[in-house]
C-alpha positions as a Markdown table, in Angstrom:
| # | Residue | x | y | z |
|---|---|---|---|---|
| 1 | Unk | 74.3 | 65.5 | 76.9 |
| 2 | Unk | 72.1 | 65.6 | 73.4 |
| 3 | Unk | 75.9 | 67.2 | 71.9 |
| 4 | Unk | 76.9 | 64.2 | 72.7 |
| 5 | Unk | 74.5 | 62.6 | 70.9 |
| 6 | Unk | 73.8 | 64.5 | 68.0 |
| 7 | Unk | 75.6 | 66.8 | 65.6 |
| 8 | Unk | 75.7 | 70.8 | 66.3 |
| 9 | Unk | 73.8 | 71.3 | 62.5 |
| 10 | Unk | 71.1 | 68.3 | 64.1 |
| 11 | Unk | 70.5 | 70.3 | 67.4 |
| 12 | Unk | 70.4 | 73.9 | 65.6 |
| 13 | Unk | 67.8 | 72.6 | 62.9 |
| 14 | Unk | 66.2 | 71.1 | 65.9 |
| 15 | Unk | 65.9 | 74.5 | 67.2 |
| 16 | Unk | 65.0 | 76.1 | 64.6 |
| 17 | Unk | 63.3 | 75.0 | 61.7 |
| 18 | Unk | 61.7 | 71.2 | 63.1 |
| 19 | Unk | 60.3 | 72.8 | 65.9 |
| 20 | Unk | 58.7 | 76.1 | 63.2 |
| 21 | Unk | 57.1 | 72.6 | 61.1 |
| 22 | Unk | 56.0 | 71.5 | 64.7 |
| 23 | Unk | 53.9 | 74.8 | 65.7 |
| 24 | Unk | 52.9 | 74.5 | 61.6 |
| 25 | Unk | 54.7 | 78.5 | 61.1 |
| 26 | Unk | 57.3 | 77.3 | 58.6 |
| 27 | Unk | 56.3 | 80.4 | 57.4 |
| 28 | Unk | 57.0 | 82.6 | 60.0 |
| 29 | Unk | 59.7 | 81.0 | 62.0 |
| 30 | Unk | 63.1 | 79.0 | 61.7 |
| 31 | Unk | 63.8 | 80.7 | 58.4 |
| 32 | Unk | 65.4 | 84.0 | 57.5 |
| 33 | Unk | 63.2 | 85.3 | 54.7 |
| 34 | Unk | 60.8 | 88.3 | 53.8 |
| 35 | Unk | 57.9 | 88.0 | 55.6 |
| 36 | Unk | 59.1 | 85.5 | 58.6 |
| 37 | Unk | 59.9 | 86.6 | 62.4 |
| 38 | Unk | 62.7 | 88.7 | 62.1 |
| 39 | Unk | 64.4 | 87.0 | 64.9 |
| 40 | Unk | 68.6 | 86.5 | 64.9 |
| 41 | Unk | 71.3 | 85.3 | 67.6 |
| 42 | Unk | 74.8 | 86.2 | 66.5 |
| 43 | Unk | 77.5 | 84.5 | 67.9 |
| 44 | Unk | 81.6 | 85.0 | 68.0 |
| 45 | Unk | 82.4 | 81.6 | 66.4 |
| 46 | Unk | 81.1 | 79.1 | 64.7 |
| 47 | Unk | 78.1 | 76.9 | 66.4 |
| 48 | Unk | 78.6 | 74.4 | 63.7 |
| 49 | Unk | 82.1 | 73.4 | 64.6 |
| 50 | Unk | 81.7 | 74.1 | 69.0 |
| 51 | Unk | 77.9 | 74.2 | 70.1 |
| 52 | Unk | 79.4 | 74.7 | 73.6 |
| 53 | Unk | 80.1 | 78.2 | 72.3 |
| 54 | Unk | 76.3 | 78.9 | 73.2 |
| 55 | Unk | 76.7 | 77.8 | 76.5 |
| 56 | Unk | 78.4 | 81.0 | 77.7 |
| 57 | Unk | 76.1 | 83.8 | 76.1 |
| 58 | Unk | 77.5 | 86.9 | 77.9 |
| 59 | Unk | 80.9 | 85.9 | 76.4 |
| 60 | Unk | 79.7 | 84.9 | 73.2 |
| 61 | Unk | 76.6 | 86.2 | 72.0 |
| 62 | Unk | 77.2 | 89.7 | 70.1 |
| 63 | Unk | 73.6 | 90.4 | 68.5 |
| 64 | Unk | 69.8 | 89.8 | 69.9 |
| 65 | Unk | 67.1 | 90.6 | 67.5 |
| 66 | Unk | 63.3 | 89.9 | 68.7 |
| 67 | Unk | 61.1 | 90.5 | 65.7 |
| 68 | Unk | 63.2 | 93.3 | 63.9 |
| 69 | Unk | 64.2 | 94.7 | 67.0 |
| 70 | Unk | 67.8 | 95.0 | 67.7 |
| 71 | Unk | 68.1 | 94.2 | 72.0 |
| 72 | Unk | 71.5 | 93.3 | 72.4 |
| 73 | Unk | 74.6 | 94.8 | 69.8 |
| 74 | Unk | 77.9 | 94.1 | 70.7 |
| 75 | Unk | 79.5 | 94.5 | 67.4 |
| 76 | Unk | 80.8 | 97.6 | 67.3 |
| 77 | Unk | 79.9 | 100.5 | 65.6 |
| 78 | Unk | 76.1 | 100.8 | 65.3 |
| 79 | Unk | 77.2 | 102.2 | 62.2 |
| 80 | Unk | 77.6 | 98.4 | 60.5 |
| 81 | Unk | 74.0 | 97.6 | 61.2 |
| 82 | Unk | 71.4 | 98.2 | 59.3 |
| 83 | Unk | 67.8 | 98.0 | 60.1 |
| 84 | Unk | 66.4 | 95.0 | 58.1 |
| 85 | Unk | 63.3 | 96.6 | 57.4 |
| 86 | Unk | 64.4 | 100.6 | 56.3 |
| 87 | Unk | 68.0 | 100.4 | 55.5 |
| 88 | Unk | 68.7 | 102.8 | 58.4 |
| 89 | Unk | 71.2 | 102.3 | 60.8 |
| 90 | Unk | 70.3 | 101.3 | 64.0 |
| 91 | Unk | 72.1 | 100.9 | 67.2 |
| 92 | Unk | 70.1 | 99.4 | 70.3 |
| 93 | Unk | 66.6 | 98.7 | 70.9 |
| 94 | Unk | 65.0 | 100.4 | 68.0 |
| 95 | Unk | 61.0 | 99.5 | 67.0 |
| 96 | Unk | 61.0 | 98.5 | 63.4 |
């Protein structure tokens, strides 16, 4: 109902970066920067254009990351990713 009502980018931000201002952890959360929660969803396709893409994760959703740690990579090669914090390549649940 809300995608009805509001634009993908207004329900993402939502998501994200209005409810980090809410909990007052700008810092740390809704933002991809040194320092924050390294925490990631990557999707196959574009959330801006289809939100409804979300609605189907086992389809959809290709990479999980929970504070630096990799949980879910459906990418491909392991060999593409690169652990944010060392620069090595990780694969699947690997501690930072």
């Amino acid at each position: 109902m809300r995608m009805e009502l509001d634009s993908a980018a207004d329900i993402i931000r939502s998501a994200t970066v209005i409810n980090a201002a809410l909990l007052m952890q700008e810092v740390k959360l809704g933002t991809i920067a040194p320092g924050a929660c390294a925490d990631l969803l990557i999707v196959d396709g574009d959330p801006l254009t289809d939100l409804r893409i979300m609605l189907d994760p086992a389809k959809n959703l290709k990479l999980v990351m929970k504070d630096g740690t990799i949980y879910k990579n459906a990418l491909g090669s392991a060999a593409c990713m690169r652990d944010m914090g060392t620069g090595d390549t990780v694969g699947g649940p690997y501690p930072r």
